[in-house]
C-alpha positions as CSV (number, residue, x, y, z in Angstrom):
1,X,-99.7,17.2,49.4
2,X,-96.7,15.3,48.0
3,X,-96.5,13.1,51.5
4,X,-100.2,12.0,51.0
5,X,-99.9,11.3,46.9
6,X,-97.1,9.3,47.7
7,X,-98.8,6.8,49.7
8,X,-102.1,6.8,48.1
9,X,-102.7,3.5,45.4
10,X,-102.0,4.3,41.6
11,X,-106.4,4.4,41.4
12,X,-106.7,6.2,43.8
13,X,-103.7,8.6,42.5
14,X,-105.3,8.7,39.2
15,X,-109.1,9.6,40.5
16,X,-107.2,12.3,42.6
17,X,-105.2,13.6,39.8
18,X,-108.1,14.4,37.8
19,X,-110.1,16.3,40.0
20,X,-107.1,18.6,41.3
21,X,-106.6,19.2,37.3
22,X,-110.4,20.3,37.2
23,X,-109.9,22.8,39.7
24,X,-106.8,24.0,38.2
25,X,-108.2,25.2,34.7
26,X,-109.4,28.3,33.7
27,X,-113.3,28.5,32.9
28,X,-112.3,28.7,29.6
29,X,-109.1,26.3,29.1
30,X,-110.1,22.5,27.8
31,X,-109.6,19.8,30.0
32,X,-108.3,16.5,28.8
33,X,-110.2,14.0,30.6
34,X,-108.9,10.6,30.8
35,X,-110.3,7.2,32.1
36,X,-109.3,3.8,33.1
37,X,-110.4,0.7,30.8
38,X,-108.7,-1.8,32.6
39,X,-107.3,-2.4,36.2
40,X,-104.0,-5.0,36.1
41,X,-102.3,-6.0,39.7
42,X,-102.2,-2.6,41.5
43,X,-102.1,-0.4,38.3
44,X,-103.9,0.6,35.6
45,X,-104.4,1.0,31.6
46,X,-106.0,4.4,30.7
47,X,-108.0,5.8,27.5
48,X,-105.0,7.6,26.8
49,X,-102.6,5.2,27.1
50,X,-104.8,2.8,25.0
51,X,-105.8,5.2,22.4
52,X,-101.7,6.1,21.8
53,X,-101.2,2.2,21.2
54,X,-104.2,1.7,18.8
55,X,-103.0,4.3,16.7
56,X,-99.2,3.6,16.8
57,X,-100.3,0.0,16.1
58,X,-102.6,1.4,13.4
59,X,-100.1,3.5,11.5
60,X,-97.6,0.1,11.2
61,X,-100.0,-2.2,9.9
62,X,-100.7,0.3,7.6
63,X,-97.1,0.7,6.4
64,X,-96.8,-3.1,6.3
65,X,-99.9,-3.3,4.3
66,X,-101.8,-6.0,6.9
67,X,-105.2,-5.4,6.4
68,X,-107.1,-3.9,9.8
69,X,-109.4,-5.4,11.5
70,X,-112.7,-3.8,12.5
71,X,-111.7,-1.1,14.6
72,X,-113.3,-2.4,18.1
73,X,-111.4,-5.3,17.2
74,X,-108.4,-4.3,17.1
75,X,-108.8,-1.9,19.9
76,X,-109.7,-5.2,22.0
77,X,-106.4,-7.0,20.6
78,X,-104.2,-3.8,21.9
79,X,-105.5,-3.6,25.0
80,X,-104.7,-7.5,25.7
81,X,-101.2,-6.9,24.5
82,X,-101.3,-3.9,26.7
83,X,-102.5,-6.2,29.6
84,X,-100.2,-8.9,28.9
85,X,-96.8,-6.6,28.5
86,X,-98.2,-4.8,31.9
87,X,-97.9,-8.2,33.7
88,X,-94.9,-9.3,32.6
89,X,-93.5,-6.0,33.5
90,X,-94.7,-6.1,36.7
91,X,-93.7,-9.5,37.8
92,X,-89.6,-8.5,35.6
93,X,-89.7,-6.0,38.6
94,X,-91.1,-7.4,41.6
95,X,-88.6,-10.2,41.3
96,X,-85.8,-7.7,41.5
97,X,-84.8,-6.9,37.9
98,X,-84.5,-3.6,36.7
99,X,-83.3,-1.7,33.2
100,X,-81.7,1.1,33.8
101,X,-81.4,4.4,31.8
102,X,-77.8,3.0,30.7
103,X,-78.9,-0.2,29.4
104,X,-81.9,1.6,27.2
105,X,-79.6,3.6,25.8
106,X,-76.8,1.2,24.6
107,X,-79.6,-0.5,23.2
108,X,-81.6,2.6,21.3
109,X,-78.0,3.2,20.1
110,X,-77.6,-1.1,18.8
111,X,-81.4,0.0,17.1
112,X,-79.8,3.4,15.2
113,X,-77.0,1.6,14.1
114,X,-78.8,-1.6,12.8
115,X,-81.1,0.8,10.5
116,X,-78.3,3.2,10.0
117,X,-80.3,6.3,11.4
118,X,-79.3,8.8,13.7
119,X,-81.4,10.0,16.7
120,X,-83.5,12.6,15.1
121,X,-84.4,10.6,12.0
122,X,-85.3,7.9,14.6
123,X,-87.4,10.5,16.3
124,X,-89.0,11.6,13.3
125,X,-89.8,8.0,11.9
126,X,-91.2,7.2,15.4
127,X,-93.4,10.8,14.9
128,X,-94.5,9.7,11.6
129,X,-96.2,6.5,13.2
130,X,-97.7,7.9,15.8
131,X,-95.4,7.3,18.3
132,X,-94.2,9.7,20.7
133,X,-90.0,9.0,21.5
134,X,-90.7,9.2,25.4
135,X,-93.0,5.9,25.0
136,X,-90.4,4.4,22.2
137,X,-87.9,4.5,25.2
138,X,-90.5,3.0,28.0
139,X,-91.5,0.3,24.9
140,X,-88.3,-1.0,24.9
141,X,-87.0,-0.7,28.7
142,X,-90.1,-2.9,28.7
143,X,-89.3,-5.6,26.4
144,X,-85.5,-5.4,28.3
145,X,-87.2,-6.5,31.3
146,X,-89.5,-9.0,30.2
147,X,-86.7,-10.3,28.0
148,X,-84.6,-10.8,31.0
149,X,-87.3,-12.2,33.1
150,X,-88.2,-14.9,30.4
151,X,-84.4,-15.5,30.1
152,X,-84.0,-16.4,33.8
153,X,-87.5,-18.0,34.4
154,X,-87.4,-19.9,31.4
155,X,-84.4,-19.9,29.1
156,X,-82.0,-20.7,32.2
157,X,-84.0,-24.1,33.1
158,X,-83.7,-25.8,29.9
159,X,-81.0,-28.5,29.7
160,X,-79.9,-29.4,26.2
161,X,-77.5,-33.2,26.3
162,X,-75.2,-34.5,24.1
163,X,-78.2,-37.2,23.5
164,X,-80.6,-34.7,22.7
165,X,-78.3,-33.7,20.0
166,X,-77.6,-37.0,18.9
167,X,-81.3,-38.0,18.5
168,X,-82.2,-34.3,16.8
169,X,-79.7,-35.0,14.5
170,X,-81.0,-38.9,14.0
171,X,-84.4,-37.6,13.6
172,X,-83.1,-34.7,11.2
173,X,-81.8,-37.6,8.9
174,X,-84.7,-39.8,8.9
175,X,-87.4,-37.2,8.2
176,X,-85.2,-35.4,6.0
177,X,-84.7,-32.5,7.7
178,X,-81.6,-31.3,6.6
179,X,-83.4,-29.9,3.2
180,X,-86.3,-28.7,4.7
181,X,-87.2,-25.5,6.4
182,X,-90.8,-24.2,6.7
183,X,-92.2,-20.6,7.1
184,X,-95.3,-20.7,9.4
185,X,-98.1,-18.1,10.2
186,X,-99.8,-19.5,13.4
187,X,-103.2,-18.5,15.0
188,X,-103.8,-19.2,18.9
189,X,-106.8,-19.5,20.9
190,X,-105.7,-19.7,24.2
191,X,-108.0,-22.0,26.5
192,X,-107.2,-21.0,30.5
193,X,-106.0,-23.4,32.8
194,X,-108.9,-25.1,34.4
195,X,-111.4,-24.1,32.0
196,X,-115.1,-25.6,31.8
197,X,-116.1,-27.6,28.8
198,X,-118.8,-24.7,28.2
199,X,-115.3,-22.5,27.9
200,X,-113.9,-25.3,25.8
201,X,-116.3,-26.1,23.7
202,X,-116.5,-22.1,22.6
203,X,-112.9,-22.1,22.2
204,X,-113.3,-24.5,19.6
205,X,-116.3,-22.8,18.3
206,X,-114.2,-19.9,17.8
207,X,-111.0,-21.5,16.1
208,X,-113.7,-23.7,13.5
209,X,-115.1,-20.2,13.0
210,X,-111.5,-18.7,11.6
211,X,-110.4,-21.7,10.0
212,X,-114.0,-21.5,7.8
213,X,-112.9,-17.7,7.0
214,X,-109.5,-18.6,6.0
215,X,-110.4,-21.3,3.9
216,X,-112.7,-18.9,2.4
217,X,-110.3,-16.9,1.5
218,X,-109.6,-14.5,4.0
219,X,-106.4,-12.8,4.9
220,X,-104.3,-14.6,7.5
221,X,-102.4,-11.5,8.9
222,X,-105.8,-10.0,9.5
223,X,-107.8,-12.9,10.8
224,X,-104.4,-13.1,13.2
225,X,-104.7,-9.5,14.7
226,X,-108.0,-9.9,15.3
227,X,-108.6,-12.9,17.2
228,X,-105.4,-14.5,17.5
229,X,-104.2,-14.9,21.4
230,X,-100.4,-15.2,20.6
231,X,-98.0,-12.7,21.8
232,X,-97.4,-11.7,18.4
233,X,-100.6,-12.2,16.9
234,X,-100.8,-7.8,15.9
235,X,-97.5,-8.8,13.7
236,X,-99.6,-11.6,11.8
237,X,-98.8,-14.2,13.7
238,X,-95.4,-15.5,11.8
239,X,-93.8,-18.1,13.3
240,X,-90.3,-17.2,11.0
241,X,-88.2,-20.2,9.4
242,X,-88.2,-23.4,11.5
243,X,-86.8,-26.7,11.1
244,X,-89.0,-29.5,11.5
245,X,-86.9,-30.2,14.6
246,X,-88.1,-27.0,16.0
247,X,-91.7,-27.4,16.1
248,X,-93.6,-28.9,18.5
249,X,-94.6,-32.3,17.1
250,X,-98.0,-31.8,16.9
251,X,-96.9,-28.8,14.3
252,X,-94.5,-31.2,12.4
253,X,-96.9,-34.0,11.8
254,X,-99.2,-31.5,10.0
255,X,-96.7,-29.2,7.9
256,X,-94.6,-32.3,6.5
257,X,-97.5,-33.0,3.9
258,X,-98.9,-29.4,3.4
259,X,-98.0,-27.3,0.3
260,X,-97.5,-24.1,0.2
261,X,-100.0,-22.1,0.9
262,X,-102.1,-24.3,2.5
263,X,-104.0,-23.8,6.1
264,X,-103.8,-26.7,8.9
265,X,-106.8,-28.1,10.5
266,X,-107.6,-27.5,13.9
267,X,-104.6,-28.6,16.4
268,X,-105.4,-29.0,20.4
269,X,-102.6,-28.6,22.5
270,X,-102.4,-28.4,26.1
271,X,-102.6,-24.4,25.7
272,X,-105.7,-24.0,23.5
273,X,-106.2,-24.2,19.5
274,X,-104.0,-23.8,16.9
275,X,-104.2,-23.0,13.1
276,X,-100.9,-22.5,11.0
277,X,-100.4,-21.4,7.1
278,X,-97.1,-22.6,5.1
279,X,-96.4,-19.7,3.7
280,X,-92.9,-21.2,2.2
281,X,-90.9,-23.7,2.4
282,X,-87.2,-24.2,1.5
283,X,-84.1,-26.4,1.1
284,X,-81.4,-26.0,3.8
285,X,-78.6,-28.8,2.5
286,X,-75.8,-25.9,1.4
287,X,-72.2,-27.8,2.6
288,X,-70.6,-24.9,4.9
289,X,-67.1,-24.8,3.4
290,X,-64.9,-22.8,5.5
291,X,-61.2,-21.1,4.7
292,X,-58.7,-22.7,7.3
293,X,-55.0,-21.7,8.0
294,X,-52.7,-24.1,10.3
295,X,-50.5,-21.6,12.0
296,X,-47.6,-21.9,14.6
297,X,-46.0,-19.1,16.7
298,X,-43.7,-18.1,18.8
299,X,-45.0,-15.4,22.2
300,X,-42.7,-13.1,23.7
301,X,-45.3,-11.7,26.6
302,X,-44.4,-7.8,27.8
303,X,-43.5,-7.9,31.8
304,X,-41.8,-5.6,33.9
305,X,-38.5,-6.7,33.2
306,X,-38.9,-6.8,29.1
307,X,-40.0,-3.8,26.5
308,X,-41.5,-3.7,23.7
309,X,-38.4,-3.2,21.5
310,X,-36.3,-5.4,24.0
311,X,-39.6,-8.0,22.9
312,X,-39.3,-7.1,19.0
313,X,-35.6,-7.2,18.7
314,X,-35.2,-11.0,20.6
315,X,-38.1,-12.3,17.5
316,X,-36.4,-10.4,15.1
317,X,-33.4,-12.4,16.0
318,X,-35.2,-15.4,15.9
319,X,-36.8,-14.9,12.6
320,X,-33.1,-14.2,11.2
321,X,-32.5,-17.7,12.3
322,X,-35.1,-19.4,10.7
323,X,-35.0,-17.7,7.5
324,X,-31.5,-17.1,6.9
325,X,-30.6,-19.7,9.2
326,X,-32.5,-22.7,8.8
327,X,-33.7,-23.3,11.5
328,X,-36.9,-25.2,12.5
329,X,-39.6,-22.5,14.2
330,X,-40.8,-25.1,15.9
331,X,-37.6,-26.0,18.0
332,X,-37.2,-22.2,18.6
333,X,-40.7,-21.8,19.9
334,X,-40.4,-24.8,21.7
335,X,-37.0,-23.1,23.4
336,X,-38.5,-19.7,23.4
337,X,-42.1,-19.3,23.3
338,X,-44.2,-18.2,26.2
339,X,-47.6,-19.9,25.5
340,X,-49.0,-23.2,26.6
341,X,-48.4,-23.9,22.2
342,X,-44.8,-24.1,22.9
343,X,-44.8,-28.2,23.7
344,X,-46.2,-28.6,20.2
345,X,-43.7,-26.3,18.5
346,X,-45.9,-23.2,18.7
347,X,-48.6,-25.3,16.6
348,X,-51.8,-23.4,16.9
349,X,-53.9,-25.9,15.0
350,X,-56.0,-25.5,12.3
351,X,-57.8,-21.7,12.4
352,X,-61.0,-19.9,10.9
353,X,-61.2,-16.7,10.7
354,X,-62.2,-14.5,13.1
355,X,-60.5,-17.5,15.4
356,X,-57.6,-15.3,16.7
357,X,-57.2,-11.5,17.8
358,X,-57.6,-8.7,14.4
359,X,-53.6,-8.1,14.3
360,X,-52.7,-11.8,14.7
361,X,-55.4,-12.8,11.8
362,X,-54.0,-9.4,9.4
363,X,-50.7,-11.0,9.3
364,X,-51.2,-13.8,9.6
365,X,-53.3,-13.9,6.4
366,X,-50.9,-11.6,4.1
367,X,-48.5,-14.6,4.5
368,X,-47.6,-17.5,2.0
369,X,-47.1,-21.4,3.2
370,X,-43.8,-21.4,5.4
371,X,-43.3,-17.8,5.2
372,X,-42.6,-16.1,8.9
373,X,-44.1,-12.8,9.6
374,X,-42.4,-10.1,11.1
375,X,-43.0,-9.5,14.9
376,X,-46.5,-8.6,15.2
377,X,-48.1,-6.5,18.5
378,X,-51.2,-7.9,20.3
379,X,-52.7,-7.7,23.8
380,X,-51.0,-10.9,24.4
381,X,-47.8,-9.5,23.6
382,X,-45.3,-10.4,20.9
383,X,-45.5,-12.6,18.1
384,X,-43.5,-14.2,15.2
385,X,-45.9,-16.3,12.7
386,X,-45.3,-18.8,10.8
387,X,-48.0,-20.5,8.2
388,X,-48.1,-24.1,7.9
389,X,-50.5,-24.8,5.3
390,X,-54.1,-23.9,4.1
391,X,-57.4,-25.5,3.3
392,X,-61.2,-25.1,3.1
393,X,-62.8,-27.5,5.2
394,X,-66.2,-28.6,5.0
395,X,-67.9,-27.4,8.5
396,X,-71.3,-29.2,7.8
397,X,-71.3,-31.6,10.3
398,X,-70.5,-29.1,13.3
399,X,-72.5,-26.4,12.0
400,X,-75.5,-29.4,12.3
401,X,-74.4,-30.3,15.8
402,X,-74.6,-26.0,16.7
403,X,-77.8,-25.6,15.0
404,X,-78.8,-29.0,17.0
405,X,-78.3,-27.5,19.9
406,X,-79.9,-24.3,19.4
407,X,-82.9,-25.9,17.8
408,X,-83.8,-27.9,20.6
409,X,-83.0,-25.2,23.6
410,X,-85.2,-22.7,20.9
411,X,-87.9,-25.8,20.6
412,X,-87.9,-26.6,24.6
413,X,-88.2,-22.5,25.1
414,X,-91.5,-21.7,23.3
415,X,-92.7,-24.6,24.9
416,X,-92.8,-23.6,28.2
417,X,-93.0,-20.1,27.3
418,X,-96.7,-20.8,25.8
419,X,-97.2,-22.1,29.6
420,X,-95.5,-19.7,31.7
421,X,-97.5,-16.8,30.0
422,X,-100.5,-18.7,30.7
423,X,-100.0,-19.1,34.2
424,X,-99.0,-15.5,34.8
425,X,-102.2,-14.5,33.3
426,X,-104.2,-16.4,35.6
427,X,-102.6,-15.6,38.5
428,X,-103.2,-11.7,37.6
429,X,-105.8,-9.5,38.9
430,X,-107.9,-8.3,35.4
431,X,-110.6,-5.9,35.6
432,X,-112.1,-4.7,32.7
433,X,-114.4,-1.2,32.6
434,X,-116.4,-2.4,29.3
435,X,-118.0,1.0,29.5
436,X,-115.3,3.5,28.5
437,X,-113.5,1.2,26.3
């Protein structure tokens, strides 16, 4: 029996499944009957399956206090996550990627520690919401595999040059950028590639319909998770903080003259309709004033030949001579030192924190301007520090060129993203069974 289950397809698996497991029972035992709604690729989405994901979904609106959508509504909007997630899934592991039980794990254990839980409060949080640990762990081996697929289909094309951050940052300063930051809600109707003006025009119908009901009043998380198409549309569709550099263009020219609390008018893009909400808006001009020590040193490294107190003694020595002798450090550590910082006198340059191994930043930070440390331990080896001076430097103008640079490369990636979901859609195989959904 195992031989022939093996090589049957998951449908016909499933069909088999549930007649062997109607033979099995007892007269009187129930039997939980379950059926497909949709087919995706060579697998399937059951009753079950769905009915677990309405009602996890369910219970977490609930706790954020979205309103719900009509119940076949929202029902509809799962499954099409469902759908969705399955493909990408799908395709993460046809193209060779994989998530093993490892890789879950360290990342369960990243979750518990970021919300300061342990495994059974996790479990009994996850219980509370409807959702069963055994499909918490498939949930996010999921997302790790459609994360990495997106990463090397997408994230690993995009080129970001030293132009594009010179004309972000050109743009940023004639727009006015630099004090503004917007927080978007954003509703998509996705129109599929190739569509007929009859499935165009209805689209459109559709978005004029939700923009009507918002401007009516009507709540934008709900209207979202019920008839958006974006991947995050059961969330309420927020878009998070974004620069005006971040957003497509089309996005930009809109939100610059909205207030807050205002809703968009229809935007056509290459991937369907779009309707965004300002929800809030905010200034982002705060200089970034960073602590700075200029450091030099002197490096004993630890070989076969030397030990540690052989190491510890010799920069002992060497300290003696600079503080008792008068010495420069820098012509000892030019004479001594064992780092590519001994041409310069040891002179490490100018150092943030967090810029240098934990033992070398402790001491070094406990000492005044000129003072030499003792001989400090790191994996490097041996050191003898010496503070220069101190300031706090304004970092404004590299933090800009940084958040340039992931700005554009964040811009470029929802871009195609919007595309590349698209196109995997259409090149699945859907089949909907209207009947038991």
């Amino acid at each position: 029996m195992k031989n022939i289950l093996s090589k049957l397809r998951p449908l016909g698996c499933l069909l088999l499944f549930s007649f062997l497991s109607s033979l099995w029972a007892t007269e009187n035992e129930p039997v939980l009957l379950d059926t497909i709604v949709a087919i995706v690729n060579h697998d399937v989405i059951t009753k079950l399956e769905l009915d677990d994901e309405v009602l996890s979904v369910t219970a977490r609106l609930n706790e954020e206090s979205v309103p719900l959508p009509l119940p076949s509504v929202l029902r509809k909007q799962v499954l099409e996550r469902m759908i969705m997630s399955k493909i990408l899934v799908q395709n993460a592991q046809e193209s060779g990627l994989q998530a093993g039980d490892k890789v879950v794990r360290n990342t369960i254990n990243r979750i518990l520690k970021r919300e300061k839980l342990n495994l059974t409060e996790l479990k009994t949080s996850l219980e509370a919401s409807g959702l069963s640990f055994d499909r918490f762990r498939e949930q996010i081996k999921e997302q790790i595999l459609i994360s990495q697929f997106k990463k090397r289909e997408i994230d690993a094309q995009i080129v970001v040059t030293e132009s594009d951050i010179s004309s972000y940052i050109a743009k940023s300063r004639e727009v006015g950028e630099t004090t503004d930051e917007y927080l978007l809600g954003h509703i998509l109707i996705l129109v599929p590639e190739g569509a007929t003006a009859d499935v165009i025009t209805g689209k459109q119908n559709k978005a004029s319909d939700i923009l009507k009901k918002l401007r009516s009043g009507a709540n934008f998380y709900q209207i979202s998770a019920s008839s958006s198409d974006a991947q995050n549309a059961l969330e309420g569709g927020g878009l998070g903080w974004r620069s005006a550099n971040q957003l497509p263009e089309i996005f930009f020219e809109v939100v610059k003259s909205m207030a807050v609390g205002d809703t968009s008018k229809i935007l056509r893009s290459a991937n369907g309709f779009h309707i965004l909400k300002l929800m809030n808006k905010r200034g982002n001009d705060t200089p970034v004033i960073v602590k700075q020590t200029r450091a030099r040193h002197i490096l004993l490294r630890l070989n076969e030949i030397r030990t540690d107190e052989e190491a510890k003694q010799k920069l002992l020595e060497l300290r003696d001579r600079v503080v008792l002798g008068g010495i420069q450090f820098g012509d000892l550590a030019q004479q001594f030192s064992e780092d590519v910082s001994s041409s310069r006198g040891g002179d490490l340059g100018w150092l943030a924190d967090g810029e240098t191994v934990p033992e070398f930043q402790q001491a070094m930070s406990t000492l005044g301007m000129g003072e030499v440390s003792v001989p400090v331990k790191s994996s490097f080896g041996w050191h003898l520090i010496q503070v220069v001076e101190r300031r706090d430097q304004d970092m404004s103008d590299e933090r800009q060129r940084v958040e340039a640079q992931q700005a554009i490369k964040q811009k470029k990636s929802d871009q195609a993203y919007q595309e590349w979901i698209r196109v995997q859609r259409d090149r699945a195989y859907i089949k909907y069974l209207e009947e038991v959904i």
